[in-house]
VOBA-1610 file (N, C-alpha, C; in pm, whole numbers, padded with zeros to 5 digits, always signed):
BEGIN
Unk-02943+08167-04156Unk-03053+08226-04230Unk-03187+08168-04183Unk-03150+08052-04162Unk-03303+07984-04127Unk-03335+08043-03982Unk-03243+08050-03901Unk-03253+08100-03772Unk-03319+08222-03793Unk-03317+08293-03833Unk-03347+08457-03878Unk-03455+08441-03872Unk-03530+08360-04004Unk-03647+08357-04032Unk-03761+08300-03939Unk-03679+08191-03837Unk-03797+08128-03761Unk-03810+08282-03659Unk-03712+08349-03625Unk-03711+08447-03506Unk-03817+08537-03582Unk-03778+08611-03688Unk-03884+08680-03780Unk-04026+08636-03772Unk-04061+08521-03734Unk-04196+08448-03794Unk-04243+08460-03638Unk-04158+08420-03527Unk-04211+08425-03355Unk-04260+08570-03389Unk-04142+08661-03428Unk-04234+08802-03385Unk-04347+08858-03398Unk-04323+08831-03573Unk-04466+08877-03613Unk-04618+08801-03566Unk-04564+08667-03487Unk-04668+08609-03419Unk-04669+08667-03311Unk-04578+08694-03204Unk-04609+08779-03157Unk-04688+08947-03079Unk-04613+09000-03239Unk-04709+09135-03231Unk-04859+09101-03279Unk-04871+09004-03347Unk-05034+08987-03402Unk-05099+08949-03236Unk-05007+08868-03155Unk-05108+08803-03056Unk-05193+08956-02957Unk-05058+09057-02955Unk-05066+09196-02860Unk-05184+09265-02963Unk-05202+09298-03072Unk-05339+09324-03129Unk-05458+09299-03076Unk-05566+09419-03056Unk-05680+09432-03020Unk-05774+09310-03126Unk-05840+09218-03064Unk-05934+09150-03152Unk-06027+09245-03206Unk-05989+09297-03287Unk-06121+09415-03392Unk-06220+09503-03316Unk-06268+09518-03355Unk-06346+09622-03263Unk-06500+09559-03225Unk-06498+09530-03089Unk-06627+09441-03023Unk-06751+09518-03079Unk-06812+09421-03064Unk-06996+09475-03131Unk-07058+09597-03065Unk-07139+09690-03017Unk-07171+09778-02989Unk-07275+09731-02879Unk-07228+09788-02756Unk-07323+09722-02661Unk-07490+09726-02636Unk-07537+09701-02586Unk-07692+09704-02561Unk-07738+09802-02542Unk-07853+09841-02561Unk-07924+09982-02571Unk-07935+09991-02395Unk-07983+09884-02368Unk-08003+09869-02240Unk-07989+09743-02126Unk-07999+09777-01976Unk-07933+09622-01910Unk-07864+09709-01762Unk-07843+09624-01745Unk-07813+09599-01599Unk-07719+09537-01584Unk-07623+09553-01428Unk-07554+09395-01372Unk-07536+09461-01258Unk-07527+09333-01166Unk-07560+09313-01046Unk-07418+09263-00988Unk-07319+09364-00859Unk-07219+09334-00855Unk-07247+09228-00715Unk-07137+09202-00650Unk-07112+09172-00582Unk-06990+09246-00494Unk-06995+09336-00388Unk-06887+09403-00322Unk-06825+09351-00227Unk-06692+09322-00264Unk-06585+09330-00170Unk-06508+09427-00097Unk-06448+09433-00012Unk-06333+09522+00064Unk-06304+09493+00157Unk-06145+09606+00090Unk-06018+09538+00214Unk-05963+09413+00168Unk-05830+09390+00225Unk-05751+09332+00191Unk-05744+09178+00221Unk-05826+09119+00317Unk-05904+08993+00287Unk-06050+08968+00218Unk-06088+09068+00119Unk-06213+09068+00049Unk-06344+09039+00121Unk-06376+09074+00176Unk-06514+09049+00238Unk-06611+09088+00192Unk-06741+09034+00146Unk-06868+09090+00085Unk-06949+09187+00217Unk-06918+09292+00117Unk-06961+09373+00223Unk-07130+09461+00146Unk-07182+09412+00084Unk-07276+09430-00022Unk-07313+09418-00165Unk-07392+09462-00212Unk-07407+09454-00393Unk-07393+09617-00369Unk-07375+09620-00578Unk-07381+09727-00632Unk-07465+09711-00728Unk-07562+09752-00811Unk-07635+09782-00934Unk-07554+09866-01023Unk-07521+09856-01148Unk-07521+09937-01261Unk-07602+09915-01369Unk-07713+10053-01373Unk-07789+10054-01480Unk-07764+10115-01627Unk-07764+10063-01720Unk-07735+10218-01841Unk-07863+10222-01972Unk-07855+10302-02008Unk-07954+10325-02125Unk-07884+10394-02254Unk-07874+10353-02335Unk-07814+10433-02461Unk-07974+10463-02572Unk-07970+10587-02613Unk-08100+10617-02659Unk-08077+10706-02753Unk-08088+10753-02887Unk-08116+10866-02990Unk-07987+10966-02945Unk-07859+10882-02938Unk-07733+10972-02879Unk-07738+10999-02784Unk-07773+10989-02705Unk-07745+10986-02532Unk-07768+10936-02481Unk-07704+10926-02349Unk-07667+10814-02248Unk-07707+10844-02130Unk-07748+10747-02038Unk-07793+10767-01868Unk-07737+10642-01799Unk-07622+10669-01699Unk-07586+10545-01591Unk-07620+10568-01485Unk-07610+10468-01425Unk-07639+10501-01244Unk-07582+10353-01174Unk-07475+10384-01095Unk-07461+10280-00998Unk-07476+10297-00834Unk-07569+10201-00791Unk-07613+10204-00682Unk-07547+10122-00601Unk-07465+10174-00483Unk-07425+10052-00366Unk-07449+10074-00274Unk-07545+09965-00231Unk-07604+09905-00083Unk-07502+09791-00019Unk-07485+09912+00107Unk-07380+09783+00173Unk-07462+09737+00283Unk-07360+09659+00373Unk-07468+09576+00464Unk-07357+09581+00596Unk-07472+09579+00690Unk-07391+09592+00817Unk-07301+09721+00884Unk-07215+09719+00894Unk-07124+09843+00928Unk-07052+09941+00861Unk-07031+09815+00760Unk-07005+09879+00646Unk-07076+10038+00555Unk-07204+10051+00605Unk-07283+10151+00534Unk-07278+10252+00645Unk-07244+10209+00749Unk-07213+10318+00847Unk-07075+10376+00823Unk-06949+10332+00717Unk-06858+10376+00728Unk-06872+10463+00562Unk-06967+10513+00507Unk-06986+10562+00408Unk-06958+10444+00247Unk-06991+10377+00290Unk-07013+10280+00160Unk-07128+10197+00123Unk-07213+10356+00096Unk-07335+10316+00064Unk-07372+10501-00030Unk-07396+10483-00112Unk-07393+10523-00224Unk-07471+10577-00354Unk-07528+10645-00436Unk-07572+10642-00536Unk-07457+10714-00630Unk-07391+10699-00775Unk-07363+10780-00869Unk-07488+10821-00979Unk-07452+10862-01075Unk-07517+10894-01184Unk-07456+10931-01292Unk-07491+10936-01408Unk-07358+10999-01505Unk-07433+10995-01672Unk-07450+11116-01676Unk-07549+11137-01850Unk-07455+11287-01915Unk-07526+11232-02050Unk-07424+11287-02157Unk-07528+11232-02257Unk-07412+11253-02426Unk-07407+11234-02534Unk-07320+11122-02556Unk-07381+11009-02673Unk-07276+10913-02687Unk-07260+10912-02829Unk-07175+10953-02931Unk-07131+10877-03050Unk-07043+10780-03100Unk-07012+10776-03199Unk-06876+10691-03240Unk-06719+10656-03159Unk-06713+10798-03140Unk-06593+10828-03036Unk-06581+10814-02922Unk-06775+10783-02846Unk-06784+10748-02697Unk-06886+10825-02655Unk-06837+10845-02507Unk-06938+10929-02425Unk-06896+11038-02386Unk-06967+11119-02396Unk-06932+11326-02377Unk-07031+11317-02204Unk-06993+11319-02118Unk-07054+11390-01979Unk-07110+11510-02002Unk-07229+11514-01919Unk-07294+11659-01865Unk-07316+11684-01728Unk-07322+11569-01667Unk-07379+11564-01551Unk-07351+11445-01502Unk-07237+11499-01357Unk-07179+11385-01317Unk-07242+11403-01136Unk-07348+11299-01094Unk-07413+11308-00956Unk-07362+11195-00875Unk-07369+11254-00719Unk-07283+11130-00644Unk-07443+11208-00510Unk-07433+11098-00465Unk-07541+11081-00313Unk-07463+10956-00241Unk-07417+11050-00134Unk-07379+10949-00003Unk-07419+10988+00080Unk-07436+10825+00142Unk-07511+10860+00275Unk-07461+10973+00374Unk-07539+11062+00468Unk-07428+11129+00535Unk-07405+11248+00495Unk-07382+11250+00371Unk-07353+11399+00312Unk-07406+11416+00221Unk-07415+11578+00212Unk-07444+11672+00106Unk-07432+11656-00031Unk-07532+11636-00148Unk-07540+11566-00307Unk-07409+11691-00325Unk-07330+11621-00423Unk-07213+11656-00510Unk-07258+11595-00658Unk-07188+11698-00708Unk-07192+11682-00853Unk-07116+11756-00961Unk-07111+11752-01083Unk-07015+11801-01158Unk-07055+11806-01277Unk-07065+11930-01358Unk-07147+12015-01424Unk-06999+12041-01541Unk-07025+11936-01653Unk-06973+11960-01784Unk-07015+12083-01872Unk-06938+12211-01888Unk-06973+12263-02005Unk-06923+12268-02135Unk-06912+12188-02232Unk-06780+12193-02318Unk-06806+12277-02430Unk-06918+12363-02415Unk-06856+12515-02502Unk-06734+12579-02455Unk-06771+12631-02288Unk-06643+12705-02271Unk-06540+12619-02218Unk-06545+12460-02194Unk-06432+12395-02178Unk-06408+12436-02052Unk-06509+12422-01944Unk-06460+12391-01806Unk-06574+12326-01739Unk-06556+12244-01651Unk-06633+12158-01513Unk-06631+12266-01444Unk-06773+12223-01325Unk-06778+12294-01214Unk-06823+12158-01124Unk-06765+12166-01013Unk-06752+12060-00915Unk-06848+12154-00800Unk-06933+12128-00746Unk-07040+12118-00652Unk-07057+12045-00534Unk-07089+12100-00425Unk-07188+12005-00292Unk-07248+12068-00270Unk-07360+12041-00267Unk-07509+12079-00198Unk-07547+12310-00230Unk-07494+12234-00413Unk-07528+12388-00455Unk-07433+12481-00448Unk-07295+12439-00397Unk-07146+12538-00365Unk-07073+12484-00455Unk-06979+12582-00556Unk-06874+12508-00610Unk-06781+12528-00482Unk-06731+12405-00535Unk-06596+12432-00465Unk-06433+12368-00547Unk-06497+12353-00670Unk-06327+12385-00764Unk-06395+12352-00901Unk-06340+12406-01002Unk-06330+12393-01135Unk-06228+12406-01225Unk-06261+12334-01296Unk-06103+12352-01436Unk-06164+12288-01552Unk-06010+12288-01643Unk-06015+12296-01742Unk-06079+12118-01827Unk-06194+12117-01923Unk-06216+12015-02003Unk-06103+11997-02143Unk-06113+11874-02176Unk-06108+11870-02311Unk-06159+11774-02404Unk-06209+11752-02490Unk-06284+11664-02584Unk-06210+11511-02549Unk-06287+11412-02524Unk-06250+11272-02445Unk-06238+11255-02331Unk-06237+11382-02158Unk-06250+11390-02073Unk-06387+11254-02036Unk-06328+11221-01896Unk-06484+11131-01863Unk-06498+11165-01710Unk-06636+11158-01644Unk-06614+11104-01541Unk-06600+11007-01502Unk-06593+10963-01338Unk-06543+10832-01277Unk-06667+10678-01321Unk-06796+10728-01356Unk-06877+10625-01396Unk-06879+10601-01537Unk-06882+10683-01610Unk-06859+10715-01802Unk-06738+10640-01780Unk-06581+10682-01720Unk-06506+10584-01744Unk-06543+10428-01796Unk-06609+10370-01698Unk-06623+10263-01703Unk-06662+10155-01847Unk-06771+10260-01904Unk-06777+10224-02047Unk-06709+10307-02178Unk-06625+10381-02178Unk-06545+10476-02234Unk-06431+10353-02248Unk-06355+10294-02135Unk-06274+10179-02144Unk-06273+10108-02272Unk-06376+10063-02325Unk-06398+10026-02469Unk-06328+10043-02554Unk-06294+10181-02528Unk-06271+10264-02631Unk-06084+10223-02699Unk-06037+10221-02540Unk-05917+10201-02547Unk-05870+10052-02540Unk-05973+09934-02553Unk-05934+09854-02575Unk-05949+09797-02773Unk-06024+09891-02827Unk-06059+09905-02941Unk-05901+09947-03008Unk-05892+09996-02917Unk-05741+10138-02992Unk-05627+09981-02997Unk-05600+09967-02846Unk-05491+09886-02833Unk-05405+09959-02767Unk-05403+10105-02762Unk-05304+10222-02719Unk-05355+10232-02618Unk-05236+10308-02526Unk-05274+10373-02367Unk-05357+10491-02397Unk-05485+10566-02325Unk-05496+10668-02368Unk-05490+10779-02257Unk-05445+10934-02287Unk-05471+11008-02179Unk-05598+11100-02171Unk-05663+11126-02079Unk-05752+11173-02047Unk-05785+11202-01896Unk-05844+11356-01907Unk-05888+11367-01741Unk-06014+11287-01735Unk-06059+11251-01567Unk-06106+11173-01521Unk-06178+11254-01402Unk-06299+11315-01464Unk-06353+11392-01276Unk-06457+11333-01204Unk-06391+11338-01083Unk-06424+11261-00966Unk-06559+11378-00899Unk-06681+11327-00759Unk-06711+11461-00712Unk-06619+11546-00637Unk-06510+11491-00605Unk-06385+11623-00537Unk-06295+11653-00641Unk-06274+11566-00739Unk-06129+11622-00852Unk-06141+11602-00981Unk-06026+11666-01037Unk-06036+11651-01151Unk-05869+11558-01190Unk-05846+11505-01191Unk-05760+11353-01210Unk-05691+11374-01356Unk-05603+11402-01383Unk-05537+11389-01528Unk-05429+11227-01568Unk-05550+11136-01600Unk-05501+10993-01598Unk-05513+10928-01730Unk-05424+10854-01696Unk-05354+10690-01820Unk-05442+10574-01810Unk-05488+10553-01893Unk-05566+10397-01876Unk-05529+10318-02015Unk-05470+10236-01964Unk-05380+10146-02044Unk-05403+09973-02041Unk-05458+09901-02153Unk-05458+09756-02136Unk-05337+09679-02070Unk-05382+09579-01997Unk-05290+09501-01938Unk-05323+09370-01931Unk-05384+09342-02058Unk-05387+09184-02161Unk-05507+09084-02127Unk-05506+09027-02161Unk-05628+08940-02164Unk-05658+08824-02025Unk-05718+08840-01963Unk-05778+08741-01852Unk-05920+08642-01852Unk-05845+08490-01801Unk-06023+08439-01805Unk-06066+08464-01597Unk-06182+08498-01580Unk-06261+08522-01490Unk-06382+08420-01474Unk-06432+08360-01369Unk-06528+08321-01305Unk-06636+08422-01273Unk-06731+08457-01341Unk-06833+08548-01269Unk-06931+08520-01314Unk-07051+08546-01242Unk-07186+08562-01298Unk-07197+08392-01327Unk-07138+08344-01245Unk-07146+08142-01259Unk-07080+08102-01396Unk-07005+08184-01472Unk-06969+08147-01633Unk-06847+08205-01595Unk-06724+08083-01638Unk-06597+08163-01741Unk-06605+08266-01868Unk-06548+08382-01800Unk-06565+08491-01940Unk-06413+08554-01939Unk-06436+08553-02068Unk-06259+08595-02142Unk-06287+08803-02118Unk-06198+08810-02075Unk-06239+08968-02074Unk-06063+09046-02068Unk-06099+09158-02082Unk-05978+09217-02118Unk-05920+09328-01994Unk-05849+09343-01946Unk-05819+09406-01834Unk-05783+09554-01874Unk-05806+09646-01800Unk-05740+09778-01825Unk-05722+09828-01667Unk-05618+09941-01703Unk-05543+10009-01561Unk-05553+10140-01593Unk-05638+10188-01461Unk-05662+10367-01513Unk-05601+10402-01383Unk-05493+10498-01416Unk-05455+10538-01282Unk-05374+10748-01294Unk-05380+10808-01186Unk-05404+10932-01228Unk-05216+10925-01240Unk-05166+11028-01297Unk-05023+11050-01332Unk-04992+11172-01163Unk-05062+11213-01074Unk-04988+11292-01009Unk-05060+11226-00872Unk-05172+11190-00909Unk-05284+11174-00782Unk-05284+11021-00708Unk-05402+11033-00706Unk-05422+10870-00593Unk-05557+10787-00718Unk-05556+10829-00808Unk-05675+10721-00896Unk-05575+10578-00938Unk-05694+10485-00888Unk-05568+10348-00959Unk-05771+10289-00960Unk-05766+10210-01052Unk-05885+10148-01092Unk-05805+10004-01195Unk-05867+09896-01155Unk-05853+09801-01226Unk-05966+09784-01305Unk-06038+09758-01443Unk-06176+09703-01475Unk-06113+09630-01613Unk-06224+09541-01580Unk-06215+09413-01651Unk-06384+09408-01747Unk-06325+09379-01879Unk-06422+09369-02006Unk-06473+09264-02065Unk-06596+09226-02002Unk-06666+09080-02137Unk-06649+09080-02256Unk-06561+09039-02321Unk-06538+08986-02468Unk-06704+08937-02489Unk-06735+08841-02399Unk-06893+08778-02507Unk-07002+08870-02452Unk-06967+08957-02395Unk-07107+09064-02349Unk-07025+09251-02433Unk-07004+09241-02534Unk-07016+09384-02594Unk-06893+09445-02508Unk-06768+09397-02425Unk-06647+09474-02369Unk-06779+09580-02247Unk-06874+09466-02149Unk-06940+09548-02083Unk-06875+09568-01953Unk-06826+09662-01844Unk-06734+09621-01703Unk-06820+09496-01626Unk-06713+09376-01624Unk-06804+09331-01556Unk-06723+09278-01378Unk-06639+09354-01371Unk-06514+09390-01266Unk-06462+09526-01179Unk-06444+09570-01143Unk-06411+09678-01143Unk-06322+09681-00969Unk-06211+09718-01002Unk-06143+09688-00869Unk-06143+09823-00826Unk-06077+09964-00684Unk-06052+10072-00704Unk-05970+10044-00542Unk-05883+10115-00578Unk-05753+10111-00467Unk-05754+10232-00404Unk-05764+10277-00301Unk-05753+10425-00247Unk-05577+10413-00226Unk-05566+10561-00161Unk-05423+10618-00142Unk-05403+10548-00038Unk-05456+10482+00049Unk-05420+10419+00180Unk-05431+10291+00175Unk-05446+10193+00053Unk-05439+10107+00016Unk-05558+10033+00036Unk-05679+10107+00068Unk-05801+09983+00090Unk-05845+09932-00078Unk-05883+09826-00072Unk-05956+09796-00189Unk-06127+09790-00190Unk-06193+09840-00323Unk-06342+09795-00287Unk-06335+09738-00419Unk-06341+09560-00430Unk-06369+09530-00570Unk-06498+09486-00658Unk-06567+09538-00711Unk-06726+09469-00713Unk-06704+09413-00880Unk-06740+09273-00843Unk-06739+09129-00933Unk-06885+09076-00982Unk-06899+09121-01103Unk-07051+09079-01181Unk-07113+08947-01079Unk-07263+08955-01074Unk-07312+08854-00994Unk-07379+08796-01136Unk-07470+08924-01190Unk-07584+08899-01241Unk-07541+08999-01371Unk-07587+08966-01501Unk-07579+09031-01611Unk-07707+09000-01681Unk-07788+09167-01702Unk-07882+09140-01783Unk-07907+09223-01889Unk-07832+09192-02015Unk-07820+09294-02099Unk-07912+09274-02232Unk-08000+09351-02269Unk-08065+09403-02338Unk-08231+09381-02302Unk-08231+09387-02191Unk-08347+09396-02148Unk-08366+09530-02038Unk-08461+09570-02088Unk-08483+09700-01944Unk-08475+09668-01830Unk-08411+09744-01734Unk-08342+09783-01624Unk-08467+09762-01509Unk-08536+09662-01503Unk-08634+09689-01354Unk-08597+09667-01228Unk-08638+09757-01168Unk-08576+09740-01051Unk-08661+09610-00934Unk-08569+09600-00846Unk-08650+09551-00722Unk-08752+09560-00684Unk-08858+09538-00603Unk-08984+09676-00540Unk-08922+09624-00430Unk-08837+09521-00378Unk-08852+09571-00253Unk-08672+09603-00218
//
């Protein structure tokens, strides 16, 4: 009997430990962070990335910028996204999902969720569309949408559109990690978004003491390269200025 009870008492310590710590504070209106880019399979800094965001009177504006260096920007890893919407309780709703690479023609992806379909774009051409549904994100909204599902504790499903696809993917916690970044140990929470038919696999990792902000973000292609960009710099709740030079 006593045996019972100590096993009874591990579990329920147990399942309490797998519980989401409550639901993190609500992040900054505004802020920045400053990655650091790796790639490939001996990690090499192959540039920074910027991610800016603004949350304002229900809506939202991101933008991540990567400047690579050296050859690297000659092999197309050099970059602008963009990604605005509506944000409430439930998250972020997309309208407008923009990509600029060097090299080629602006792509983008045009949320309508009256009639519940995307239109995927380059340089003013669709060239595929389908079907939305309420919690859909794109590939940059992901990033802070993640929240969402570490709030839950549950895997969640949702499409995920890219500027070429539309991705019908799982992003699911995969437990708590401490990290070195930004010169500070930070406790952050890991999640795995990866598509159920396709090639999306994304690792990102969440500041517990910065509002569950990405301050990680790994992304694996189908051919196995990695590009992982690792917080340098975090500056959250202060406006977003840029460089001048």
């Amino acid at each position: 009997m006593r045996g019972l009870v100590v096993r009874l008492a591990l579990a329920a310590c147990a399942s309490a430990a797998a519980l989401p710590v409550g639901a993190a504070a609500e992040p900054p209106a505004q802020g920045h962070i400053v990655y650091d880019v790796h790639y490939g399979s001996s990690g090499f800094k192959v540039g920074e990335a910027r991610h800016e965001w603004k949350l304002d009177k229900g809506r939202y504006a991101l933008s991540l910028a990567l400047q690579a260096k050296g050859l690297a920007g000659l092999f197309g890893l050099e970059y602008e996204q963009r990604s605005s919407g509506t944000v409430d309780a439930k998250g972020m709703r997309p309208e407008l999902f923009e990509v600029d690479q060097r090299g080629r023609k602006p792509e983008r992806a045009e949320f309508d969720w009256t009639a519940g379909k995307v239109s995927i774009r380059r340089g003013g051409e669709e060239r595929r569309n389908g079907e939305i549904r309420a919690g859909d994100q794109d590939l940059l909204s992901l990033w802070h949408q993640a929240r969402k599902v570490v709030e839950s504790g549950k895997p969640a499903r949702f499409a995920v559109v890219t500027n070429k696809s539309i991705k019908q993917a799982v992003v699911e916690p995969r437990g708590e990690e401490r990290l070195e970044l930004a010169g500070e140990q930070l406790d952050t929470v890991r999640l795995h978004a990866f598509a159920e038919k396709d090639d999306l696999d994304i690792d990102i990792w969440l500041s517990r003491r910065h509002s569950l902000l990405p301050v990680r973000i790994r992304i694996t292609d189908d051919k196995g390269g990695v590009l992982d960009q690792r917080a340098a710099r975090i500056e959250a709740g202060v406006p977003a200025a840029r460089n001048p030079n």
